[in-house]
C-alpha positions in Angstrom: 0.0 0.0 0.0 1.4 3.5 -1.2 0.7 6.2 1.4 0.3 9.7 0.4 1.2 11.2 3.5 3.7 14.5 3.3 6.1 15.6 5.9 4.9 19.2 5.0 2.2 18.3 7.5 4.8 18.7 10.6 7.2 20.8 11.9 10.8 19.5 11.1 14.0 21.9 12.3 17.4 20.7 10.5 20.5 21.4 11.8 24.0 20.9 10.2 25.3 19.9 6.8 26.5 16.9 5.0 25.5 13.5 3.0 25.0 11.1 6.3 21.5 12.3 8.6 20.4 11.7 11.5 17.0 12.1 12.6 16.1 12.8 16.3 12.8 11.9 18.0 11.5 13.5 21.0 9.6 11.8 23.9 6.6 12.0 26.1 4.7 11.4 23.7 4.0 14.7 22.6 7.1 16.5 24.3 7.9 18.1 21.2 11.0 20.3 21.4 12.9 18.6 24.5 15.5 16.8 22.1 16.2 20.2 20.9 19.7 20.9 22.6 20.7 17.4 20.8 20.0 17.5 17.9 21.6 20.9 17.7 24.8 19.0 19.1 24.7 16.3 16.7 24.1 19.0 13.9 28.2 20.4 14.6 29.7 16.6 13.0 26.1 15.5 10.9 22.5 16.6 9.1 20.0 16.4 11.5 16.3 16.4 11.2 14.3 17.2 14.7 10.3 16.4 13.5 7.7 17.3 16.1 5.8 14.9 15.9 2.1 15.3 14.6 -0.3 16.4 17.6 -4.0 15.4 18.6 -6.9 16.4 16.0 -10.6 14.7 16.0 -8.9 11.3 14.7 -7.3 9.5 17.3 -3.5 9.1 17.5 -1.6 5.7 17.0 1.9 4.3 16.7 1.4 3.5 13.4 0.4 7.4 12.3 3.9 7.9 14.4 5.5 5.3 12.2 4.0 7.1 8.9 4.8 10.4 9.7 8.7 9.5 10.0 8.4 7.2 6.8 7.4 10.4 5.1 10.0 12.6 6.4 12.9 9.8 5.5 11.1 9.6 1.9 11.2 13.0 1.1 14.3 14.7 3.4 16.4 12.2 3.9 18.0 12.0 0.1 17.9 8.3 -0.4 20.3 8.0 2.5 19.2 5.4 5.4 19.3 7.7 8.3 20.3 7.1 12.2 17.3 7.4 14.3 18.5 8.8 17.8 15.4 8.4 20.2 14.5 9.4 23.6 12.2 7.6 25.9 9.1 7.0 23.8 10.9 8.6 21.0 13.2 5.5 21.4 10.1 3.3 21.1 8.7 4.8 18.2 12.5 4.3 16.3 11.7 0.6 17.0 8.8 0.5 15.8 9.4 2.2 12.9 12.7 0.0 12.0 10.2 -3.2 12.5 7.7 -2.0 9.8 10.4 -0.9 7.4 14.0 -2.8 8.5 15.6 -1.9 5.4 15.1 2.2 6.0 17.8 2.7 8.5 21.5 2.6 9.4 21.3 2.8 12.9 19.6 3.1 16.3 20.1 4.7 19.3 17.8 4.4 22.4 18.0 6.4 24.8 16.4 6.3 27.9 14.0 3.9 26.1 10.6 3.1 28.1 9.8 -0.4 28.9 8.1 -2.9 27.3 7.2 -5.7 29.6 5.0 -5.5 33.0 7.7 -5.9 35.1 9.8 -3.4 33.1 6.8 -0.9 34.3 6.9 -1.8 37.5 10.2 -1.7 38.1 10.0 2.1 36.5 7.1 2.8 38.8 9.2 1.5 42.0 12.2 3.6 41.4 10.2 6.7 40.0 8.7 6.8 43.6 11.7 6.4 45.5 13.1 9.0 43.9 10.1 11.6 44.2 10.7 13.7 47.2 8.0 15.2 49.6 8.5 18.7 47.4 7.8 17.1 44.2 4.9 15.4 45.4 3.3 18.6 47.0 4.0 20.6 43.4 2.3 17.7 41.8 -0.3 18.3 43.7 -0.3 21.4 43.4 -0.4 20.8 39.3 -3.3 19.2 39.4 -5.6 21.6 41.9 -4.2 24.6 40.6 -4.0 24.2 36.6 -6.5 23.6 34.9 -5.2 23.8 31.4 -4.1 20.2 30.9 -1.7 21.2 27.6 -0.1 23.4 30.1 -0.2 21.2 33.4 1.9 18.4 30.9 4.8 20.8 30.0 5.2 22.1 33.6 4.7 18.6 35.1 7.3 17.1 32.0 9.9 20.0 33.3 9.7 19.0 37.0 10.0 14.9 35.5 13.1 15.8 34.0 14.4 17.2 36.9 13.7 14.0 38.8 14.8 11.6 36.7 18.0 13.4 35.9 21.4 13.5 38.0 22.9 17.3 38.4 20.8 18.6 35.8 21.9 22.0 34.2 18.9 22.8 33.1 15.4 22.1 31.7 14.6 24.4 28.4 11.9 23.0 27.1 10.7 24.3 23.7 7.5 24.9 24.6 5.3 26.0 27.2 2.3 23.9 26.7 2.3 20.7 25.2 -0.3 18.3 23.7 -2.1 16.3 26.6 -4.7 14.5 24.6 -1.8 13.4 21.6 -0.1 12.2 24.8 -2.8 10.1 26.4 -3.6 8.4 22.7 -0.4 7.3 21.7 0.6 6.5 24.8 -2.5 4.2 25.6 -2.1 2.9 21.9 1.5 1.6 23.0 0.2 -0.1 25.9 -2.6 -2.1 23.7 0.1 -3.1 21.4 2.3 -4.7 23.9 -0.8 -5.7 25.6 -1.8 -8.1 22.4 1.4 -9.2 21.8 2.4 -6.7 18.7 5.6 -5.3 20.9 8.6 -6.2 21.0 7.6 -9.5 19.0 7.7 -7.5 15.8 10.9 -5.9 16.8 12.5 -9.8 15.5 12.2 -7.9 12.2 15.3 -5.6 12.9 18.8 -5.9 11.8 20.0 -2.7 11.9 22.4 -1.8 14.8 21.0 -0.8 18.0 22.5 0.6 20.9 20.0 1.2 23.9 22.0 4.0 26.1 20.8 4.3 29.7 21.8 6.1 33.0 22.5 4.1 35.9 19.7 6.6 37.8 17.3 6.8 35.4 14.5 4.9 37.1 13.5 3.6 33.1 15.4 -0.1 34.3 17.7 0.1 31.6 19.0 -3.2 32.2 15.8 -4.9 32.2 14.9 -3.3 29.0 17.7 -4.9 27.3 17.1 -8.0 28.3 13.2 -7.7 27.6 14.6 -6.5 23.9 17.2 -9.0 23.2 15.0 -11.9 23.2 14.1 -10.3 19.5 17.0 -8.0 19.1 20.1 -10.6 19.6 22.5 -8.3 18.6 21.5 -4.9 20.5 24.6 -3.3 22.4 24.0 -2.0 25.9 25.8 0.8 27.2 25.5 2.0 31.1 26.7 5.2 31.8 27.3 6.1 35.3 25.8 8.8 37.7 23.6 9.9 34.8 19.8 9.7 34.7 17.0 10.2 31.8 18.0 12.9 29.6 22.3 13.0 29.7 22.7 15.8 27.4 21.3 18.0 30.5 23.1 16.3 33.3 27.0 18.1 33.8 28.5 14.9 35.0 27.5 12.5 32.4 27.1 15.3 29.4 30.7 14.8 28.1 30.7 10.6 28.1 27.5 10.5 27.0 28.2 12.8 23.7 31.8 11.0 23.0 29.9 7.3 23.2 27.3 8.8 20.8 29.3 10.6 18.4 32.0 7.5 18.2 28.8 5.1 17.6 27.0 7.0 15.1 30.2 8.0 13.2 31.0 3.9 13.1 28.0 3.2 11.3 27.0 6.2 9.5 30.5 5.2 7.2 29.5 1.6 7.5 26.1 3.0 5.9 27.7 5.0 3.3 30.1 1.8 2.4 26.8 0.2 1.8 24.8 2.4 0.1 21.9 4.1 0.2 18.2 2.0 0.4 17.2 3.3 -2.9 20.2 1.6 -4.1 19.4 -2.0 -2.7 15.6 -2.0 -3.7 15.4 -5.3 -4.1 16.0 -6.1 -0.2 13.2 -3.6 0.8 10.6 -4.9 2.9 8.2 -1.9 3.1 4.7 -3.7 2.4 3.9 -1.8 -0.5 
């Protein structure tokens, strides 16, 4: 099936120069803008796209209008070059899912932070999340919900004090924007959750050779090492790569900033030339497996 969807429908920022791309996805869902000081990083050594990823109208959101929207953007941006897909948190979950339904598209991924995809992976998250929440964040929760009653609004402030939280010696928490889209975030989110709930994820993830490296703090209360192991049973061949007294989103954090951006930029830059070597996926149409 040919889908006629265009990119021109989102918002994509590109940063940087040059025949190799990366393409960054932000998390939340809906936390458009957070990968922002990233991808401008990346942008100084490759091309990188940043989409903001489409937001709530009166159809209801899925992964798989997630996993279209980037199929357009690598389509029509990406120059018949097979991008790296950096994601973060559920951005690393939608680079997954998009490398299952189209193996052939990419060079590379990198996961982040990535969110869980077992029960016990989300309990486990839930466990440490509350440990870590302190009697002041749980009062300015509270004080979220009583006190704003604009729920676009309440997610961006709420998503500011989360990375705070989940971080270790966080710089600082620039978000793009101040609202952000609650109901975009409920659908997709609760569409992941049915997914894995009948079965769909990770099994379909036994579709991906690409290279994957899932990158995790050893704070981050997403269990990064449970994850991994939840993955491997369909990803044989994923790389795991701890970093130490870092948490959820490294770029922010001053003590893990500095390992976190030499491990990244040594990986990509390993298989962005092993990509090139290659060959683009316009060049090996024969091996594509896009179900058109």
């Amino acid at each position: 099936m040919v889908d006629n969807r265009s990119v021109s429908e989102l918002v994509v920022r590109e940063y940087g120069r040059g025949p190799e791309v990366v393409i960054t996805l932000h998390g939340g869902p809906a936390a458009s803008g957070d990968v922002a000081p990233l991808a401008r990083e990346l942008g100084k050594h490759w091309r990188v796209l940043e989409p903001h990823q489409r937001g709530s109208s009166s159809q209801s959101l899925s992964v798989a209008t997630h996993v279209e929207d980037l199929h357009a953007l690598v389509e029509e941006r990406t120059h018949g070059r097979r991008p790296i897909l950096v994601g973060h948190s559920w951005g690393a979950m939608l680079a997954l899912a998009y490398a299952a339904s189209r193996p052939a598209r990419t060079a590379g991924l990198v996961l982040i932070g990535c969110g869980t995809f077992s029960a016990a992976g989300r309990r486990e998250f839930e466990r440490r999340l509350d440990a870590m929440l302190t009697p002041d964040n749980r009062a300015e929760i509270a004080r979220l919900e009583r006190h704003e009653p604009d729920a676009n609004r309440r997610l961006a402030m709420l998503g500011r004090l989360m990375t705070r939280v989940c971080g270790y010696d966080v710089e600082n928490v620039a978000m793009e924007l101040d609202v952000l889209d609650a109901r975009a975030h409920e659908q997709t989110w609760a569409d992941m959750i049915k997914l894995q709930g009948d079965g769909v994820y990770p099994a379909a993830f036994a579709a991906i050779d690409a290279p994957v490296l899932l990158l995790h703090g050893d704070v981050d209360p997403h269990p990064g090492s449970l994850i991994a192991d939840d993955l491997r049973r369909y990803i044989p061949h994923l790389e795991y790569l701890e970093l130490a007294q870092c948490g959820h989103s490294p770029w922010l954090e001053r003590h893990a900033r500095d390992a976190f951006f030499a491990s990244l930029k040594t990986w990509i830059e390993g298989h962005t030339h092993k990509a090139e070597q290659e060959g683009s996926f316009r060049g090996h149409s024969e091996n594509l497996n896009d179900n058109k």
